[in-house]
PDB file of N, CA, C and O in Angstrom, chain B, residues numbered from 101:
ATOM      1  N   UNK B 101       9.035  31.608 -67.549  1.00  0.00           N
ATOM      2  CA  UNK B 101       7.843  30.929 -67.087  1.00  0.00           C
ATOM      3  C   UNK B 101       7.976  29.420 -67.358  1.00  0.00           C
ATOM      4  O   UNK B 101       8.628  29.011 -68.319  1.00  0.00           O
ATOM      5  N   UNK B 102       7.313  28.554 -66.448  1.00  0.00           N
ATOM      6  CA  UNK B 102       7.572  27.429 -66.468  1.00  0.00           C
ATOM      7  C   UNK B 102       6.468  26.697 -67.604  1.00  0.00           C
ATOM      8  O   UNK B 102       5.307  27.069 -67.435  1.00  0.00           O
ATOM      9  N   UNK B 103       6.661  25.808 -68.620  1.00  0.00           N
ATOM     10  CA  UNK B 103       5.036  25.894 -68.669  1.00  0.00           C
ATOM     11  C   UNK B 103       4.954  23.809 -68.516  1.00  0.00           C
ATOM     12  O   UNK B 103       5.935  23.097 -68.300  1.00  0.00           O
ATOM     13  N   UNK B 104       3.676  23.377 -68.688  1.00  0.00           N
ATOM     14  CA  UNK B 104       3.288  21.936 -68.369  1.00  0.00           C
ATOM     15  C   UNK B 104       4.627  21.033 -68.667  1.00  0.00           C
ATOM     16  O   UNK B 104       5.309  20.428 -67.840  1.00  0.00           O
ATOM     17  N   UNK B 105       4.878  21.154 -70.680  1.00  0.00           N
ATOM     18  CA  UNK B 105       6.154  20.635 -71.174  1.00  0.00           C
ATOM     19  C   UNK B 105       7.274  20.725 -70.046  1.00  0.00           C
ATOM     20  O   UNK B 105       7.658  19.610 -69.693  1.00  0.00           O
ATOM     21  N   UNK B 106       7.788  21.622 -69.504  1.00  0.00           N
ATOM     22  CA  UNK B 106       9.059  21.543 -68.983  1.00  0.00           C
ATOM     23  C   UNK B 106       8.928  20.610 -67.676  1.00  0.00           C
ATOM     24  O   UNK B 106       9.667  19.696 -67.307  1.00  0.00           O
ATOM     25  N   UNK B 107       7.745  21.133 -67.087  1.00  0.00           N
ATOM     26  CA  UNK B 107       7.351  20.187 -65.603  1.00  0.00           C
ATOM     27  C   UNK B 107       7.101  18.427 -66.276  1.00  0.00           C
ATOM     28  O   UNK B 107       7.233  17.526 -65.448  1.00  0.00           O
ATOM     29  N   UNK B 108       6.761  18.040 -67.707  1.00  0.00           N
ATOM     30  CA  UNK B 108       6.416  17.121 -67.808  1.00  0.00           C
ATOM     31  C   UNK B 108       8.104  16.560 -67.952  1.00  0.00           C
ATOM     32  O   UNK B 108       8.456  15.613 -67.249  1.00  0.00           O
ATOM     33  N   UNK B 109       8.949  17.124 -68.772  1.00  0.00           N
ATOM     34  CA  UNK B 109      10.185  16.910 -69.014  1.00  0.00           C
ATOM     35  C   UNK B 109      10.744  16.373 -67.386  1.00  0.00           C
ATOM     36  O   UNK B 109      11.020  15.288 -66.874  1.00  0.00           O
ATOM     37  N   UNK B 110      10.729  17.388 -67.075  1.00  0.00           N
ATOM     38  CA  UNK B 110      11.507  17.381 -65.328  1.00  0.00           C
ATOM     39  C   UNK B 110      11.182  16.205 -64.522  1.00  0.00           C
ATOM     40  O   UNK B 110      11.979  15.652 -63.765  1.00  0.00           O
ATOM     41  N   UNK B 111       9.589  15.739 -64.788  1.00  0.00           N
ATOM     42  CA  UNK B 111       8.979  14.318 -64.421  1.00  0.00           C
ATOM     43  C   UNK B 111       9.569  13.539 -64.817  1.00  0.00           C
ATOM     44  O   UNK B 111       9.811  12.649 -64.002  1.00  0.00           O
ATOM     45  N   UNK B 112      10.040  13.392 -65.947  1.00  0.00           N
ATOM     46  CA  UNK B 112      10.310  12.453 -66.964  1.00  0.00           C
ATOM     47  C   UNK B 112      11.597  12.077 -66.463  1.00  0.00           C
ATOM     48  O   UNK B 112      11.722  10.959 -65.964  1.00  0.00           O
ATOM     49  N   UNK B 113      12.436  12.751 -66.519  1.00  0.00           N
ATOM     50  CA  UNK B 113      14.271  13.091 -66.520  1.00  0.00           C
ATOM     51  C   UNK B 113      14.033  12.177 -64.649  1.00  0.00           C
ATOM     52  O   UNK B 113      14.442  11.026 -64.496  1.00  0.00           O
ATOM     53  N   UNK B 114      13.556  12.719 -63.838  1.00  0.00           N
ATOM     54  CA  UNK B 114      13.521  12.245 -62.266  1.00  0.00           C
ATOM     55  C   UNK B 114      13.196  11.090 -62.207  1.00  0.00           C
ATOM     56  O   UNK B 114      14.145  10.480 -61.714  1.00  0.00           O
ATOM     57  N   UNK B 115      12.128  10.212 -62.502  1.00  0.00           N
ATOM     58  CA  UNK B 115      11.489   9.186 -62.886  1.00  0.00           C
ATOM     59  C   UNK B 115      12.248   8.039 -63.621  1.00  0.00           C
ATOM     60  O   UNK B 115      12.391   6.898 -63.180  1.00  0.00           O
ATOM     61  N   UNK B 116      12.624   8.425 -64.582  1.00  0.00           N
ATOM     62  CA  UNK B 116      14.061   7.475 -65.414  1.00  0.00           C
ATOM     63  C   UNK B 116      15.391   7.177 -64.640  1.00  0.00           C
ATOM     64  O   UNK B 116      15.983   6.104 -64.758  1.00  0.00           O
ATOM     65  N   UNK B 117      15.865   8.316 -63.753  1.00  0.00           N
ATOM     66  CA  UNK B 117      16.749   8.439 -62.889  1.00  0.00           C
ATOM     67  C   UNK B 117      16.431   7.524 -61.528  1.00  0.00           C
ATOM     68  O   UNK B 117      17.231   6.893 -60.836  1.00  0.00           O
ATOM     69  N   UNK B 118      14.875   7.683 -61.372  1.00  0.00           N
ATOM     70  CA  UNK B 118      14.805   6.936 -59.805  1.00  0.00           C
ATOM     71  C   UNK B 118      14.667   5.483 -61.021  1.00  0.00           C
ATOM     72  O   UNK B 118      15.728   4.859 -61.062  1.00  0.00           O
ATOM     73  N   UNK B 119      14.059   5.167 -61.535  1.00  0.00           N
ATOM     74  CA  UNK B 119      14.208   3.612 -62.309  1.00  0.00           C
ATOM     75  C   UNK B 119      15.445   3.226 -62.314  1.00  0.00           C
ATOM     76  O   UNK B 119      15.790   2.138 -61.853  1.00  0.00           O
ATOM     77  N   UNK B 120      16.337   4.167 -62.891  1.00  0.00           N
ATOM     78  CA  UNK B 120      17.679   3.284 -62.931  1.00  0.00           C
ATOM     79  C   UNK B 120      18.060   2.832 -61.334  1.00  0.00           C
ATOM     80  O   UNK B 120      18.190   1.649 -61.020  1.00  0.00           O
ATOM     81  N   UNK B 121      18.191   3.772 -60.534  1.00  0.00           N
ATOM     82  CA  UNK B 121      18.559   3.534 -58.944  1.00  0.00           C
ATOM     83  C   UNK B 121      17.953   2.071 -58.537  1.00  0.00           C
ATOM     84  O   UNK B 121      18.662   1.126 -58.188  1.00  0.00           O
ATOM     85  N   UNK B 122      16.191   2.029 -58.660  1.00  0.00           N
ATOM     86  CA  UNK B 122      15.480   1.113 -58.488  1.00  0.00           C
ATOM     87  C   UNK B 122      16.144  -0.434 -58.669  1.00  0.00           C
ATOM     88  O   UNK B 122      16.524  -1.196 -57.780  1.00  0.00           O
ATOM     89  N   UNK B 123      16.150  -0.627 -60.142  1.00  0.00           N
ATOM     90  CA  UNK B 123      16.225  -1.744 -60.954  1.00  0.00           C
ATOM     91  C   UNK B 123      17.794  -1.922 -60.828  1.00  0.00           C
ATOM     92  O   UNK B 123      17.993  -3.067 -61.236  1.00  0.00           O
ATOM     93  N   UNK B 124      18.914  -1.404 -60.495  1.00  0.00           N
ATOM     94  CA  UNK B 124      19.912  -1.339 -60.279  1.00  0.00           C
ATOM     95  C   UNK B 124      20.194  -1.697 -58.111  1.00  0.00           C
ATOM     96  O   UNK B 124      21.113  -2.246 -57.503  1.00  0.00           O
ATOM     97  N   UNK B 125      19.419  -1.310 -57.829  1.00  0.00           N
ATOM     98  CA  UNK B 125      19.139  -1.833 -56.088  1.00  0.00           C
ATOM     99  C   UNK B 125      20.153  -0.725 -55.616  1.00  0.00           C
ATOM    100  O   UNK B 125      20.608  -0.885 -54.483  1.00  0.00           O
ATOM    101  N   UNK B 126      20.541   0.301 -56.278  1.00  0.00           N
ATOM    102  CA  UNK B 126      21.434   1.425 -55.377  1.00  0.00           C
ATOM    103  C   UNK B 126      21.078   1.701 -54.169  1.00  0.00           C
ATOM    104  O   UNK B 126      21.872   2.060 -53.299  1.00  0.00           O
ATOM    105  N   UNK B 127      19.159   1.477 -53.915  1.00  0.00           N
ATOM    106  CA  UNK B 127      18.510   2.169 -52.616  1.00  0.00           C
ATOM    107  C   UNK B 127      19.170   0.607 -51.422  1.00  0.00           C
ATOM    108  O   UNK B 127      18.583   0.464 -50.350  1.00  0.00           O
ATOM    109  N   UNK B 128      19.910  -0.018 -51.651  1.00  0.00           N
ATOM    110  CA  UNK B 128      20.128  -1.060 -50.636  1.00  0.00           C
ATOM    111  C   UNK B 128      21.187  -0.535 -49.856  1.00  0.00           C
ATOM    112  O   UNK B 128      21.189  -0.249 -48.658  1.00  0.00           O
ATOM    113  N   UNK B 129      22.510  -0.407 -51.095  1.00  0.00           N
ATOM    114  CA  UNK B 129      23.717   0.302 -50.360  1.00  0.00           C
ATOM    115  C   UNK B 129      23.892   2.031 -50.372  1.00  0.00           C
ATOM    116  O   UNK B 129      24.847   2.603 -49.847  1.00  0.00           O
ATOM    117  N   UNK B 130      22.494   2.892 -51.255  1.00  0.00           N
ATOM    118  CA  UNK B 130      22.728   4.443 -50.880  1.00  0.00           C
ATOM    119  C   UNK B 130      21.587   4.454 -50.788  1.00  0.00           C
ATOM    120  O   UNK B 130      20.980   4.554 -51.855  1.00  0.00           O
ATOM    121  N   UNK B 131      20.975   4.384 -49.835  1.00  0.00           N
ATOM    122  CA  UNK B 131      19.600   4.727 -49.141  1.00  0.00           C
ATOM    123  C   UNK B 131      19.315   6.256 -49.021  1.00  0.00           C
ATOM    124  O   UNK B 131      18.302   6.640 -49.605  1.00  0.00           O
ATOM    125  N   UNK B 132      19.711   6.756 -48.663  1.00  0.00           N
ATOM    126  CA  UNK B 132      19.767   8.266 -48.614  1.00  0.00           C
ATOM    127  C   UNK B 132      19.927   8.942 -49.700  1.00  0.00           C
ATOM    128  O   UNK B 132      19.132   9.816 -50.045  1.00  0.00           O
ATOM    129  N   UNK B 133      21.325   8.509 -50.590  1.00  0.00           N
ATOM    130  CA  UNK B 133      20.755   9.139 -51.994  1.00  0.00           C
ATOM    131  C   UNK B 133      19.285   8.594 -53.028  1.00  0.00           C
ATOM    132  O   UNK B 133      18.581   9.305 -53.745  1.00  0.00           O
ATOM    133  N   UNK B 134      19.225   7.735 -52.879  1.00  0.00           N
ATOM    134  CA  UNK B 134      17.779   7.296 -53.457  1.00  0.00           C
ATOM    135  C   UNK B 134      16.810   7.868 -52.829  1.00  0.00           C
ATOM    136  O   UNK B 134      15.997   8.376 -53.601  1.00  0.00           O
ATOM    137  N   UNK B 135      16.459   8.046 -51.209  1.00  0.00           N
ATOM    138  CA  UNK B 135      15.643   9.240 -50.788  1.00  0.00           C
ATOM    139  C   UNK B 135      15.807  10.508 -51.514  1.00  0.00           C
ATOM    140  O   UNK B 135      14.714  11.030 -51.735  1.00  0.00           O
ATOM    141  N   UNK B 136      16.957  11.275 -52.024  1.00  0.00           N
ATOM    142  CA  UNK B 136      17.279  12.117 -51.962  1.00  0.00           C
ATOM    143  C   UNK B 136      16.147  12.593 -53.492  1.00  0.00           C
ATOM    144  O   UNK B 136      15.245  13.402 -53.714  1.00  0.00           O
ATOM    145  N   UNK B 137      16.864  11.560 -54.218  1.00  0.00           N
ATOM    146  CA  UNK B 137      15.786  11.372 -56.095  1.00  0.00           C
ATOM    147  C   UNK B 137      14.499  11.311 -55.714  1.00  0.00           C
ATOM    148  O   UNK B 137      13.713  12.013 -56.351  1.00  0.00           O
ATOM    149  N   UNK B 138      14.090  10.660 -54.851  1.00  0.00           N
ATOM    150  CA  UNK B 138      12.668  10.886 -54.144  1.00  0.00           C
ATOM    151  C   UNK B 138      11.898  11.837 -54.022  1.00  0.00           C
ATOM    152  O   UNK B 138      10.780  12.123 -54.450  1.00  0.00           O
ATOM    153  N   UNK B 139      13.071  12.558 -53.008  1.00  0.00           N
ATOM    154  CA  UNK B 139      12.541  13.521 -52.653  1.00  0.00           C
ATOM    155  C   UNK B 139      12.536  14.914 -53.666  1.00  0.00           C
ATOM    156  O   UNK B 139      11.811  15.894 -53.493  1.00  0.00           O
ATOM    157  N   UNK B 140      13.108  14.811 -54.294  1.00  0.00           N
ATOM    158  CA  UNK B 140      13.220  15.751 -55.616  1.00  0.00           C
ATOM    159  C   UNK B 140      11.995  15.355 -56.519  1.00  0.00           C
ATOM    160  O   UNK B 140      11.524  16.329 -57.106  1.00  0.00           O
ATOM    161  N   UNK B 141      11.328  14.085 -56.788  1.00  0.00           N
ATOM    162  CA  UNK B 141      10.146  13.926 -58.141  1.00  0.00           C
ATOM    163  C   UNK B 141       9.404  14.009 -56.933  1.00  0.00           C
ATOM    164  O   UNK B 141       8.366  13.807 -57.562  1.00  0.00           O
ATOM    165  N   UNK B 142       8.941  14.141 -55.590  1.00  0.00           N
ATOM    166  CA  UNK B 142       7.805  14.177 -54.729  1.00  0.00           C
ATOM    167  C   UNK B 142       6.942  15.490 -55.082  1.00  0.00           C
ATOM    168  O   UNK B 142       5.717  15.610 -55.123  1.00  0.00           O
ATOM    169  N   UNK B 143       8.091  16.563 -55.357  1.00  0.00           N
ATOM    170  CA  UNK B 143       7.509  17.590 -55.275  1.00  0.00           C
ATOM    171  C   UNK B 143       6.500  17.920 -56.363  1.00  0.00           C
ATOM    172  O   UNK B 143       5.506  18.615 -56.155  1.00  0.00           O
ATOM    173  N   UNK B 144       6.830  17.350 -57.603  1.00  0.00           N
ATOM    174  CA  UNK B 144       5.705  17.375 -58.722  1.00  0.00           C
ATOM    175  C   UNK B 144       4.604  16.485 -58.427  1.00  0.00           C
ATOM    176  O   UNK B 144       3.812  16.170 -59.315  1.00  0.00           O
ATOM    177  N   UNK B 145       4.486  16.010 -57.108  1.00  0.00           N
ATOM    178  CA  UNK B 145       3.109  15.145 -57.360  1.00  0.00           C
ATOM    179  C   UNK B 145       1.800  14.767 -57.562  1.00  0.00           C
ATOM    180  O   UNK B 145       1.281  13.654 -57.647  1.00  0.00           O
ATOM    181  N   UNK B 146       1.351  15.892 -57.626  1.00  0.00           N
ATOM    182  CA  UNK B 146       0.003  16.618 -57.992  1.00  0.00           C
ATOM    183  C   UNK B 146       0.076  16.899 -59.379  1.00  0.00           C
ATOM    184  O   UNK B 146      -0.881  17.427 -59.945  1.00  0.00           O
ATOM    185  N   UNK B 147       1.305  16.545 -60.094  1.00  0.00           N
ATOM    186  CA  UNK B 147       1.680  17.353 -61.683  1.00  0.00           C
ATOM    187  C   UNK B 147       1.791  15.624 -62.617  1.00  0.00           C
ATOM    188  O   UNK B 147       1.997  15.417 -63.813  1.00  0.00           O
ATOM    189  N   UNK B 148       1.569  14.687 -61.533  1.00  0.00           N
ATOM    190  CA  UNK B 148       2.127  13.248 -62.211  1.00  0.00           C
ATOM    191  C   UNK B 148       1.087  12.397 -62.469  1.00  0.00           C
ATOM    192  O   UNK B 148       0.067  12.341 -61.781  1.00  0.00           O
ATOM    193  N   UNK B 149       1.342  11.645 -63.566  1.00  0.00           N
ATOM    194  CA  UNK B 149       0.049  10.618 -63.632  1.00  0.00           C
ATOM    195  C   UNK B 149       0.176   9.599 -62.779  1.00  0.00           C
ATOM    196  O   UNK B 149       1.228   9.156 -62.319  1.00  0.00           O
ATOM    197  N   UNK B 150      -0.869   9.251 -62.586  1.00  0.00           N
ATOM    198  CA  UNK B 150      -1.327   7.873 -61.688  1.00  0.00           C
ATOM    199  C   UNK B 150       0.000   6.506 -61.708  1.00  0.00           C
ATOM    200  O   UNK B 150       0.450   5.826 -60.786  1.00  0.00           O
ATOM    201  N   UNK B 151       0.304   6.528 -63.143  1.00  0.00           N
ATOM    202  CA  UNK B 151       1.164   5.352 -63.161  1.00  0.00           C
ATOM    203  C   UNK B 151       2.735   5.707 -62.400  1.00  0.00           C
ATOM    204  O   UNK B 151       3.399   5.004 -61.639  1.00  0.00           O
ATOM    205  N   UNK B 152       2.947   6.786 -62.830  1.00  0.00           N
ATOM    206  CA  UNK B 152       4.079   7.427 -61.873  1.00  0.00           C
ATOM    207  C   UNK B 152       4.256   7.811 -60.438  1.00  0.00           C
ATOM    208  O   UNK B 152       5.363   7.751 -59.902  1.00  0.00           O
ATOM    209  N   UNK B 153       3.172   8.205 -59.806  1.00  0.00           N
ATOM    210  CA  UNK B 153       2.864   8.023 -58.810  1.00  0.00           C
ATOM    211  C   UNK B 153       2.634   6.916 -58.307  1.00  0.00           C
ATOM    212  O   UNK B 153       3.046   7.010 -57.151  1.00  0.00           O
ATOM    213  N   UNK B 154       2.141   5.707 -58.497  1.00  0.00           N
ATOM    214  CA  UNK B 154       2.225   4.564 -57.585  1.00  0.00           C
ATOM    215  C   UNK B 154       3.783   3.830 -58.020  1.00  0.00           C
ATOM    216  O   UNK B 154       4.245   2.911 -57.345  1.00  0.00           O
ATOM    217  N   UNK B 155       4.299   4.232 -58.904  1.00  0.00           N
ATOM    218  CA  UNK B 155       6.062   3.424 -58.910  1.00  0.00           C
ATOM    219  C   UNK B 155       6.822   4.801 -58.031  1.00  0.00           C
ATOM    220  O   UNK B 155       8.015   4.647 -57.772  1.00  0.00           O
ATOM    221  N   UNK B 156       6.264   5.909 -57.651  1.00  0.00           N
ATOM    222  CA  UNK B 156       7.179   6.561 -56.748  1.00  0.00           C
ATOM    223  C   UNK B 156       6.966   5.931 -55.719  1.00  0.00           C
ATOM    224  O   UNK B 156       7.978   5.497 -55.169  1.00  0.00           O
ATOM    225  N   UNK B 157       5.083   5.509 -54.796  1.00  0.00           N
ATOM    226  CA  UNK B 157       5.281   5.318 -54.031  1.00  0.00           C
ATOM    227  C   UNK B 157       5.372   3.696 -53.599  1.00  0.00           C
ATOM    228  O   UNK B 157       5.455   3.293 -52.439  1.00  0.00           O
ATOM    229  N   UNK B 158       5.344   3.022 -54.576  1.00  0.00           N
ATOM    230  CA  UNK B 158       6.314   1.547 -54.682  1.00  0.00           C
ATOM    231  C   UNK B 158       7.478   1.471 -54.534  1.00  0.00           C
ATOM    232  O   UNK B 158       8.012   0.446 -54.112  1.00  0.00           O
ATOM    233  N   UNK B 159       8.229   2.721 -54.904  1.00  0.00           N
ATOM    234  CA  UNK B 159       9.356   2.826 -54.813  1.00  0.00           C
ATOM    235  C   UNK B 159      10.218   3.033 -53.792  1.00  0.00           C
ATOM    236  O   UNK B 159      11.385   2.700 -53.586  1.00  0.00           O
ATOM    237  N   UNK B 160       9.208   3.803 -53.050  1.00  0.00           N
ATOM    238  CA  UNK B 160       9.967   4.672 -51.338  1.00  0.00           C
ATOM    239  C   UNK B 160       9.276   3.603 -50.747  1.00  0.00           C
ATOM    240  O   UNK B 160       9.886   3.485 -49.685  1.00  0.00           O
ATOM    241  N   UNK B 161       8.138   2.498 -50.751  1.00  0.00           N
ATOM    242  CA  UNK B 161       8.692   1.842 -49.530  1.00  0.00           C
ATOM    243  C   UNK B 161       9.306   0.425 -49.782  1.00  0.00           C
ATOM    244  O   UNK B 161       8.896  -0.637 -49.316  1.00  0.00           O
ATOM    245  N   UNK B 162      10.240   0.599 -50.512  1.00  0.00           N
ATOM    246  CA  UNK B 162      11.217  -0.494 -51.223  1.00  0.00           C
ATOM    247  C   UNK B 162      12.112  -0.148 -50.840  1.00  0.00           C
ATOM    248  O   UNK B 162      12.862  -1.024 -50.410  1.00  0.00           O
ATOM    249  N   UNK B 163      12.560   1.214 -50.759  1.00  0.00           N
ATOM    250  CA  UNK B 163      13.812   1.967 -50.163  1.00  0.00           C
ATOM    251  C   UNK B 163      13.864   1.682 -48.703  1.00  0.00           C
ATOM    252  O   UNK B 163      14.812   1.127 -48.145  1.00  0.00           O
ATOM    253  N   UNK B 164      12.477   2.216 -47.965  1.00  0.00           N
ATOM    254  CA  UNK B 164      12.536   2.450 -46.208  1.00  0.00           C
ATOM    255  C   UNK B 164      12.357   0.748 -46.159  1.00  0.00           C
ATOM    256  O   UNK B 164      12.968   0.284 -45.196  1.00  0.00           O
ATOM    257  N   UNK B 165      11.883   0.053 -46.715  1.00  0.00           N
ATOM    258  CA  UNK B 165      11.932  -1.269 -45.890  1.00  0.00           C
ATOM    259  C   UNK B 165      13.068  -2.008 -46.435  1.00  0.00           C
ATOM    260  O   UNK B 165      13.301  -3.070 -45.857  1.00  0.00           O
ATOM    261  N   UNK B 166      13.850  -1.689 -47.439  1.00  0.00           N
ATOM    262  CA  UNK B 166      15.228  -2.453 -47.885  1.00  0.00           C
ATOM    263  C   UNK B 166      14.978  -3.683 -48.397  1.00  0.00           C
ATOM    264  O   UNK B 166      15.674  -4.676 -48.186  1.00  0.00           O
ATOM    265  N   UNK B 167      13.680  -3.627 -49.284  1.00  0.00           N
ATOM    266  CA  UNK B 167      13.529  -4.759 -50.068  1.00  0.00           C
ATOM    267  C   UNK B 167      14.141  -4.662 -51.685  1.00  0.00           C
ATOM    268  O   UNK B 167      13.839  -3.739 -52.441  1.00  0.00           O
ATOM    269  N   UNK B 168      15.003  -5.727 -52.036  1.00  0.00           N
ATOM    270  CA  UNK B 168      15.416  -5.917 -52.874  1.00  0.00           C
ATOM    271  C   UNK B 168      14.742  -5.638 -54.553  1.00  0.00           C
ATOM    272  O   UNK B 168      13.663  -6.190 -54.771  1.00  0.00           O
ATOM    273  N   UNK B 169      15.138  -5.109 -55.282  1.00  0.00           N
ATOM    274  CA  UNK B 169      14.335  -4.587 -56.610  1.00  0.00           C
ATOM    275  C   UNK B 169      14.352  -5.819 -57.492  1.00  0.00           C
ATOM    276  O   UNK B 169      13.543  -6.370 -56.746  1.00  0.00           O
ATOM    277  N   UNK B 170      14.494  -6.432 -58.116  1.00  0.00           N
ATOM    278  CA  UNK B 170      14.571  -7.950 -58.699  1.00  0.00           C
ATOM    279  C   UNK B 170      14.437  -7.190 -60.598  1.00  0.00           C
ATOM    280  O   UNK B 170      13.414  -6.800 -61.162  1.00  0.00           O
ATOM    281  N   UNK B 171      15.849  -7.219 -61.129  1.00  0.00           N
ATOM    282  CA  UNK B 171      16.011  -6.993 -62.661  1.00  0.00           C
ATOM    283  C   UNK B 171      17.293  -7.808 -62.622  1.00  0.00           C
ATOM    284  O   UNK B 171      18.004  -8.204 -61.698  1.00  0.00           O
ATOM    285  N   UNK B 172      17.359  -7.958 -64.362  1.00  0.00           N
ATOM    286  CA  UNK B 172      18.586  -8.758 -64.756  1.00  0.00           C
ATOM    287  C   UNK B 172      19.430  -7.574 -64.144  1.00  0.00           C
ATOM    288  O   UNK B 172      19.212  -6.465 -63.657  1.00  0.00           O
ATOM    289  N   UNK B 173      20.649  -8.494 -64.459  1.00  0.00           N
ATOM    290  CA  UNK B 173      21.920  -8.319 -63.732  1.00  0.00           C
ATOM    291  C   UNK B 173      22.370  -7.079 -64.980  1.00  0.00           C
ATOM    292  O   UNK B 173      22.782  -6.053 -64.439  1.00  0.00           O
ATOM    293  N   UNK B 174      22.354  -7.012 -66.593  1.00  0.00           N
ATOM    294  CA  UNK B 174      22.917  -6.380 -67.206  1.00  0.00           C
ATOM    295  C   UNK B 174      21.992  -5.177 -66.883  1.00  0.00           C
ATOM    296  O   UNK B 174      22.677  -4.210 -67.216  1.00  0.00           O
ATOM    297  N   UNK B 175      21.084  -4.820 -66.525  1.00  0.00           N
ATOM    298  CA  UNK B 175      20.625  -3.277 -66.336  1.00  0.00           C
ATOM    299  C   UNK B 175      20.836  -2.140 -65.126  1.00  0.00           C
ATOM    300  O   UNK B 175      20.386  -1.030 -64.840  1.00  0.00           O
ATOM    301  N   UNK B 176      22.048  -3.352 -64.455  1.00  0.00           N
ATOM    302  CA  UNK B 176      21.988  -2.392 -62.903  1.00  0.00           C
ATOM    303  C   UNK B 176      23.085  -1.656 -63.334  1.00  0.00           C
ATOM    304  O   UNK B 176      23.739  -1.994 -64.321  1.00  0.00           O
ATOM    305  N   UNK B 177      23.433  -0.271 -62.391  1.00  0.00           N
ATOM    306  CA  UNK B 177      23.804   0.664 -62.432  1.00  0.00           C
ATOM    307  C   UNK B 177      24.780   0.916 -60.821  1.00  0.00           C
ATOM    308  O   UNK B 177      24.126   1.109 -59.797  1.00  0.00           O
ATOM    309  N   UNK B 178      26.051   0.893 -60.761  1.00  0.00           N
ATOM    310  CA  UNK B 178      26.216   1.296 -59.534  1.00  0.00           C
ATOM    311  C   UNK B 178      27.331   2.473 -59.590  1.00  0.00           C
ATOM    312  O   UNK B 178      28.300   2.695 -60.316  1.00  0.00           O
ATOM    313  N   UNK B 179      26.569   3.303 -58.175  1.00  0.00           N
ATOM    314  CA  UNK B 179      26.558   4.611 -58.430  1.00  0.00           C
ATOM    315  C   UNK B 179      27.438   4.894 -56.958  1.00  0.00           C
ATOM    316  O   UNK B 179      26.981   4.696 -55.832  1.00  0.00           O
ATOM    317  N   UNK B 180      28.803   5.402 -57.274  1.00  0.00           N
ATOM    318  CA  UNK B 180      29.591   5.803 -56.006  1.00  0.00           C
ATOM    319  C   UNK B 180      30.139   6.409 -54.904  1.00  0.00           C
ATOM    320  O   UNK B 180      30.795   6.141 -53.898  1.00  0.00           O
ATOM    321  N   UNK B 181      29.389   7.742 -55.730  1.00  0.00           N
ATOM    322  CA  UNK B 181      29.483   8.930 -55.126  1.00  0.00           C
ATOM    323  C   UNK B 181      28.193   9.838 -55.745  1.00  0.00           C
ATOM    324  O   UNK B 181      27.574   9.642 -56.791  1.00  0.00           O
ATOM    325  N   UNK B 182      28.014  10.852 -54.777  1.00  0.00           N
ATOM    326  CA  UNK B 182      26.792  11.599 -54.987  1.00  0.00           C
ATOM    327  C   UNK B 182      27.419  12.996 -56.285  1.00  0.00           C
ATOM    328  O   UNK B 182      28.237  13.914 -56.217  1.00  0.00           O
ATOM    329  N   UNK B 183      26.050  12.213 -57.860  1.00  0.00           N
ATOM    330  CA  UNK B 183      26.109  12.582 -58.054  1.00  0.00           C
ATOM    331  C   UNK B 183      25.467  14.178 -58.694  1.00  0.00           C
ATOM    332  O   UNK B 183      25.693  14.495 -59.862  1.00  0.00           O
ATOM    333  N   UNK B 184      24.741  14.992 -57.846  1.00  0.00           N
ATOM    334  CA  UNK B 184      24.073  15.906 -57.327  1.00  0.00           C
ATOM    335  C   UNK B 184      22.772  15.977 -58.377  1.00  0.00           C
ATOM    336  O   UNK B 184      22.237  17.056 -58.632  1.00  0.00           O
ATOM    337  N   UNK B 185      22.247  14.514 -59.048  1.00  0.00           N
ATOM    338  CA  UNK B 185      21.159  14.542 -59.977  1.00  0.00           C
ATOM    339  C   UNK B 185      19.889  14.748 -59.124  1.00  0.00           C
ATOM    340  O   UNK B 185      18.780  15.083 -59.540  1.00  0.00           O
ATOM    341  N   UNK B 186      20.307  14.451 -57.688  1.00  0.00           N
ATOM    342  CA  UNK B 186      18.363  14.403 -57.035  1.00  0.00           C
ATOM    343  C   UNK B 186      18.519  16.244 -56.247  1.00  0.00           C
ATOM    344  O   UNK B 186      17.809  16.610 -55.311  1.00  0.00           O
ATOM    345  N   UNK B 187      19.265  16.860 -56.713  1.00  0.00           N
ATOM    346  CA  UNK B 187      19.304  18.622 -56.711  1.00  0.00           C
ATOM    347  C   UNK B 187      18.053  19.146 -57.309  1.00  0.00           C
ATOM    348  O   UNK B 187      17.876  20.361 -57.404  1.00  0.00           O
TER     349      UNK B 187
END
């Protein structure tokens, strides 16, 4: 059985994962995999607080319109191949 903890965990773990993508600008050159992390924390969204929910959906239209994420340079992350985290 699933219970709140694990769904809150699973929020948590997806959410940190789409931040790094974010603040790292992966959604510029892997658009599709950053949909993909998307589309994987969408499904808890009725399970998410308010603050998480408006950086998901800050987030997807940062992705579909290809606007640039703006963080220092030491926190980005680039990511080369799919690695099957938005599963």
């Amino acid at each position: 059985m699933v219970t709140r903890v694990d769904i809150d965990r699973r929020i948590k773990a997806k959410m940190d994962h789409l931040q790094v993508c974010m603040e790292s600008n992966v959604h510029l050159d892997r658009k599709e995999y950053v949909l993909d992390v998307i589309y994987s924390v969408e499904k808890y969204f009725t399970a998410m607080n308010d603050e998480d929910r408006d950086y998901l959906q800050i987030a997807r239209s940062a992705v579909e319109e290809e606007i640039e994420w703006n963080v220092p340079d030491n926190k980005k992350l680039i990511i080369e191949e799919d690695d099957g985290y938005a599963d």
